[in-house]
FIBA-974288 format. One line per field, with one value per residue (C-alpha): x, y, z; residue number from 1. Coordinates in Angstrom, 2 decimals, m for minus. Layout:
N
xx = (X, ...)
yy = (Y, ...)
zz = (Z, ...)
num = (NUM, ...)
***
This chain:
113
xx = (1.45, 1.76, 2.79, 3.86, 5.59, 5.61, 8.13, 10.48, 13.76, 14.29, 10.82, 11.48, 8.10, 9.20, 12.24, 10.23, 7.85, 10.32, 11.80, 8.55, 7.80, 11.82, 11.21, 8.35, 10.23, 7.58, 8.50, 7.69, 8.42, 9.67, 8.83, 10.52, 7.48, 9.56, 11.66, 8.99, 5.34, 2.23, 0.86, m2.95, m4.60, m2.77, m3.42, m7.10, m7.15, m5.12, m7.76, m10.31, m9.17, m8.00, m11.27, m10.77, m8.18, m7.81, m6.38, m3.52, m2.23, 0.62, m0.96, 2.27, 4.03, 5.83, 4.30, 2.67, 0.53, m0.99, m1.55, m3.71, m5.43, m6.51, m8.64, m10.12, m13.14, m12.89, m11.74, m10.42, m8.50, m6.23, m6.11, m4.75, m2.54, m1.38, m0.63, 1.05, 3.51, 4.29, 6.16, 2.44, 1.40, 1.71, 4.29, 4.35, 1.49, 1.81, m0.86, m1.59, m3.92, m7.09, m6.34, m4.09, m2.60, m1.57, 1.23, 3.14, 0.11, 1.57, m2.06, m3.40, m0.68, m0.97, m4.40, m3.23, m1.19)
yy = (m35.41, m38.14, m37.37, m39.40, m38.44, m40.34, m39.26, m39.38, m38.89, m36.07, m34.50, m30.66, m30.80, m33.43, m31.88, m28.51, m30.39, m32.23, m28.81, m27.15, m29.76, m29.33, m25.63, m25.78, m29.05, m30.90, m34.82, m36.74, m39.88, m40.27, m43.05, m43.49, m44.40, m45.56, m47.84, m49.38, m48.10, m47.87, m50.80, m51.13, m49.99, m46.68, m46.20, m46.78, m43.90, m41.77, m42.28, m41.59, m38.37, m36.95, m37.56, m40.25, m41.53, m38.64, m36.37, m38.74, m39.20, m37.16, m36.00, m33.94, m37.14, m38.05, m41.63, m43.74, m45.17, m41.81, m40.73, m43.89, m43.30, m40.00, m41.56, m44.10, m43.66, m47.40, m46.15, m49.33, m49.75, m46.52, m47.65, m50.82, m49.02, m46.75, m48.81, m51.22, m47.99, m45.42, m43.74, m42.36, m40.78, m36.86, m36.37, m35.83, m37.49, m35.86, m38.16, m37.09, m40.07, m40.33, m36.62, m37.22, m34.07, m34.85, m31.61, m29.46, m27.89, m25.88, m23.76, m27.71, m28.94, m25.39, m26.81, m29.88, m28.16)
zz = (m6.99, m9.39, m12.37, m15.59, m18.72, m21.46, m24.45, m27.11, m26.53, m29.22, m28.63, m27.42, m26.22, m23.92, m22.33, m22.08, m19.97, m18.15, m17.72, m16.43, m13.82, m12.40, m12.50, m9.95, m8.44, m8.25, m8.81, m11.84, m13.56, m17.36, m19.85, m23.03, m25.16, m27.60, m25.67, m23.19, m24.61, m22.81, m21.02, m21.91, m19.30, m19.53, m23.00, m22.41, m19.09, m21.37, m24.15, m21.94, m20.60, m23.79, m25.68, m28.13, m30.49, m32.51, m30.39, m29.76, m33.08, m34.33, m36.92, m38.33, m38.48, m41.85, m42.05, m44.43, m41.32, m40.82, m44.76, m44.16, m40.91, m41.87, m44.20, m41.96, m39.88, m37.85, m34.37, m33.18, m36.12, m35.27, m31.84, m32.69, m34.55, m32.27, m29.66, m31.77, m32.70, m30.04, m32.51, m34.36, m31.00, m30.07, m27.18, m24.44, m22.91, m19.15, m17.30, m13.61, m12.27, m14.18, m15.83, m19.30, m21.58, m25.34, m26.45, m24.27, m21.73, m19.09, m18.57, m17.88, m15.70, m13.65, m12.53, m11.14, m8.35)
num = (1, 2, 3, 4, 5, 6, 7, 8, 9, 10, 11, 12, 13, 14, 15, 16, 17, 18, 19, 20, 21, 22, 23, 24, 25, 26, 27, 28, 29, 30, 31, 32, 33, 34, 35, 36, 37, 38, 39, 40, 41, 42, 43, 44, 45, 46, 47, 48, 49, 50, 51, 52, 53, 54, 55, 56, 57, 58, 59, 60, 61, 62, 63, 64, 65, 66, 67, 68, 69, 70, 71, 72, 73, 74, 75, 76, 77, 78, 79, 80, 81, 82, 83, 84, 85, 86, 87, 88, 89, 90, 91, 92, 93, 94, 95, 96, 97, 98, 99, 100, 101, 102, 103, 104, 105, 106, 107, 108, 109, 110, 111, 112, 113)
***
């Protein structure tokens, strides 16, 4: 299996995923989004598999960026955004080849075995 995690380092979410995937030892690579991002093609898969643009944005976020994206209905423009700044996306993003979860999805990743 081939899995990716991409996450903040101070997201629980992220270490309790990181945590579930050593639990059932199965072998995974970590990405600090906020260090080294996403590179384009994996924000567009990710995108893709998690149903739009929406679904990625941390919508809890305290942020002036997202007080104004809620109010915006251009999708490209909060893509833009987003990828721009890792720090407005949901974590972790667990991808597993063309398959992407946004949030900490342990029913999901249970499939993928």
């Amino acid at each position: 299996m081939n899995i990716q995690i991409f996450g903040k380092s101070k997201c629980f979410d992220t270490k309790k995923a990181e945590r579930w995937f050593k639990e059932r030892r199965i072998r995974f690579q970590s990405v600090d989004l906020l260090r080294y991002g996403m590179s384009g093609g994996e924000f567009d898969s990710v995108l893709r598999a998690v149903g739009g643009i929406d679904e990625l944005i941390d919508w809890s976020a305290k942020s002036p960026e997202i007080d104004v994206m809620r109010y915006t209905d251009d999708a490209r423009a909060k893509e833009d955004k987003v990828f721009d700044d890792p720090r407005l996306m949901k974590t972790p993003i667990v991808r597993h080849g063309r398959q992407a979860t946004v949030g900490y999805k342990p029913e999901v990743w249970a499939t993928w075995e």
